[in-house]
Every structure is written in C-alpha cells, then in structure tokens.
C-alpha positions in Angstrom: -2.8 -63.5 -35.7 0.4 -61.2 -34.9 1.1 -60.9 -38.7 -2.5 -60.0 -39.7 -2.3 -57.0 -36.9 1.0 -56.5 -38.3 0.3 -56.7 -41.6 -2.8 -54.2 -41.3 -0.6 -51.4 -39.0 1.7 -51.1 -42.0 -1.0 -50.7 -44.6 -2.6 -47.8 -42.4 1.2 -46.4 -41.8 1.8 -47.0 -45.8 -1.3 -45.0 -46.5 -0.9 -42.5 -44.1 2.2 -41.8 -45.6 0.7 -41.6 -49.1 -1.4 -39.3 -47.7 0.7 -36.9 -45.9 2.4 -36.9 -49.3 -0.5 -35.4 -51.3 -2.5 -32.0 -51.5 -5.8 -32.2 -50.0 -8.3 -29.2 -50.6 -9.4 -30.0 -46.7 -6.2 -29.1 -45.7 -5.6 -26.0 -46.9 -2.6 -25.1 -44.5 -1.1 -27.9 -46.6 -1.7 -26.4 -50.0 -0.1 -23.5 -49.1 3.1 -24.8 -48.2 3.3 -26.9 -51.4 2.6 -23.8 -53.2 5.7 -22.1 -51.0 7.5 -25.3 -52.0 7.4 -24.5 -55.4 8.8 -20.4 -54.5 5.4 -19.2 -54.6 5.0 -16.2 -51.9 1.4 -17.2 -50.2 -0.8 -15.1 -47.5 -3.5 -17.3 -46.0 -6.9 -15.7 -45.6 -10.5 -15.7 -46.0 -13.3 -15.6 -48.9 -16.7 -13.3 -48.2 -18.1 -16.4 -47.1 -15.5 -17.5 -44.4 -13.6 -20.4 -46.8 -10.3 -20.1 -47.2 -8.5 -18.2 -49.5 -4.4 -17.9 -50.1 -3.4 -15.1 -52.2 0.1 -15.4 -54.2 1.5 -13.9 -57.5 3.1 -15.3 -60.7 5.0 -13.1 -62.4 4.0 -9.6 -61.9 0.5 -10.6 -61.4 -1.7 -12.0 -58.1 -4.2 -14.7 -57.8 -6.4 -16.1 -55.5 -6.7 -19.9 -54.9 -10.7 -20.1 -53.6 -11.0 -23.5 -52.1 -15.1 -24.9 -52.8 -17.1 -27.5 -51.5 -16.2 -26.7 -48.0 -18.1 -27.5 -44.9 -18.0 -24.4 -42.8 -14.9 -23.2 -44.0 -13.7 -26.9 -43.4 -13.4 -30.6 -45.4 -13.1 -28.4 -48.8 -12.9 -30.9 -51.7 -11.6 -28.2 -54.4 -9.9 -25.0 -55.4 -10.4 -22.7 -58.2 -7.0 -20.7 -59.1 -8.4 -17.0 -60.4 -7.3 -13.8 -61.7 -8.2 -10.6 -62.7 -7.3 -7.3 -64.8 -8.2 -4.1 -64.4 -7.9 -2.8 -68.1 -7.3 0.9 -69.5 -9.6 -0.3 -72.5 -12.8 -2.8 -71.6 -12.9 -5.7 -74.0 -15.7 -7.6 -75.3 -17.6 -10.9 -74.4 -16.6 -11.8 -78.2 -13.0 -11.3 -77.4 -12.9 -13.2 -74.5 -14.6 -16.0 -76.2 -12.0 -16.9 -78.9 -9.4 -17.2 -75.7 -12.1 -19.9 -74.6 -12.7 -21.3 -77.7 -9.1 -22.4 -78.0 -8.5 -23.3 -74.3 -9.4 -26.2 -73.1 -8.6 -26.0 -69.5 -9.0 -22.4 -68.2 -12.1 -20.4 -68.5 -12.0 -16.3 -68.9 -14.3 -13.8 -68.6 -15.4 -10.0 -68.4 -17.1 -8.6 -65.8 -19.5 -5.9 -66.0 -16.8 -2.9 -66.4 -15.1 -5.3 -69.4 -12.0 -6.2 -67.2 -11.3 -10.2 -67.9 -10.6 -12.6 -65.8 -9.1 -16.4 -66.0 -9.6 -19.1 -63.4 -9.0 -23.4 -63.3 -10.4 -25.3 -61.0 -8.8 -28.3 -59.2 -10.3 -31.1 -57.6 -8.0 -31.7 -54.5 -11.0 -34.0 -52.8 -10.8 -36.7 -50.2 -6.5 -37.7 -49.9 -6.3 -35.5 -53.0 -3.3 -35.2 -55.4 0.5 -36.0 -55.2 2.4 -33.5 -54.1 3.6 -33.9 -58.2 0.3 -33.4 -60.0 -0.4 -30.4 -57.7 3.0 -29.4 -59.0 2.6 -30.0 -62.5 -1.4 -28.1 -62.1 0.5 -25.0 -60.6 2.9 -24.9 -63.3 0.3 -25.5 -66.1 -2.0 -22.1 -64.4 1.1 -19.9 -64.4 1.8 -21.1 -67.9 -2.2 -20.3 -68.7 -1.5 -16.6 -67.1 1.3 -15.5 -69.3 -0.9 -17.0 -72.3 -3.6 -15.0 -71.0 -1.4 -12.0 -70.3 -0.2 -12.0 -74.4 -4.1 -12.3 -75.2 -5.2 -9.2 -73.1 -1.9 -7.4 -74.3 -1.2 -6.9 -70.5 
C-alpha cells in the first residue's frame, strides 16, 4: 500500500513539475516572465474588456499579446500576438492579401484608415506549452514582424 501512495505522490510531484515548466494562457504572470526570459521588455495590463494584456516590442516595433477565452479575466486558454502600423500612405485590402496568400501562420489586415496589421494566435490552454515551444512561437512572430515590416516597406 506504501508504494502505491508513494508511487502516486511522485506522479503528481512529476507532473507538477511538468507543469510549472510550461506556458499556460491561465497564467499570464507566467507568460510574461518567459517572454522576459527570452530579453523581451513586458508591461502587464489590461484589454477594454478587463483580460489581460502585456505589451512588449521587437525590434523597433510594439505588440500586444491579448490573451482569449478567459473567464473573467481568469483561466484564459489562448493568446493572440498583434501589431499594428500607422502608415503615411494607406494600402489596400488587395495588398494585404497577397501577404496572406503566401503566409500560412499569421493573418494581416487593414483597418478602416488602410493602416495593416499582423497577429498569430497561440493556444496556451489547460498545462499549455513547454517553456521551448513558447520559445520557438515567440521567435517565429518576431521573425513574421520583420517579414511583415519588408512587405509594408516600414
């Protein structure tokens, strides 16, 4: 009977671990210091309907990371990586779709005033992902911003 108690403490311990190592959507504290982790400068906040939001930059340019599927602000189960330019010269809905054409994984846009924006979602639900795939997703979205940056000609 000892090892069965035994054996099932250090499965929850095992798995606790496994999950303290991974970024979770429901803990956004959390995906903020991976994103520090990785020299990104964050500032926690909040969307305009009271989820979280952390701003950073890449480059020259800021983002957001909008977390979704939250419960009150809380148990979020993904986050959407966004941003925007403000351009001299609006550009067109045609424009905009070539870049979406030939990407597979982010999706741009123009607002009304023509200015585009990119943004890639994330599921980060339930334990969520390694500490290494959110790693390898941040790296992949500032690679998808300088792409994006070449297309606009910022």
């Amino acid at each position: 009977m000892k090892r069965i108690v035994l054996a099932a403490v250090l499965a929850c311990t095992a798995q606790a671990a496994m999950a303290q190592d991974n970024v979770s959507a429901a803990d956004p504290e959390g995906v903020m210091r991976a994103m520090q982790e990785e020299g990104y400068l964050t500032k926690m906040g909040l969307d305009d309907v009271g989820d979280p939001k952390i701003s950073s930059k890449v480059l020259e340019s800021n983002f957001s990371v909008f977390f979704y599927g939250c419960n009150n602000g809380t148990q979020c189960t993904s986050v959407q990586f966004s941003s925007g330019y403000d351009l001299d010269i609006p550009m067109n809905a045609k424009r905009i779709n070539d870049w979406n054409r030939e990407n597979r994984f982010a999706r741009a846009f123009v607002d009304d005033e023509g200015d585009p924006f990119i943004r890639m979602d994330v599921v980060l639900a339930g334990d969520g992902n390694s500490v290494g795939s959110f790693s390898y997703n941040l790296d992949f979205w500032r690679l998808l911003i300088e792409d994006f940056e070449d297309f606009i000609d910022w």
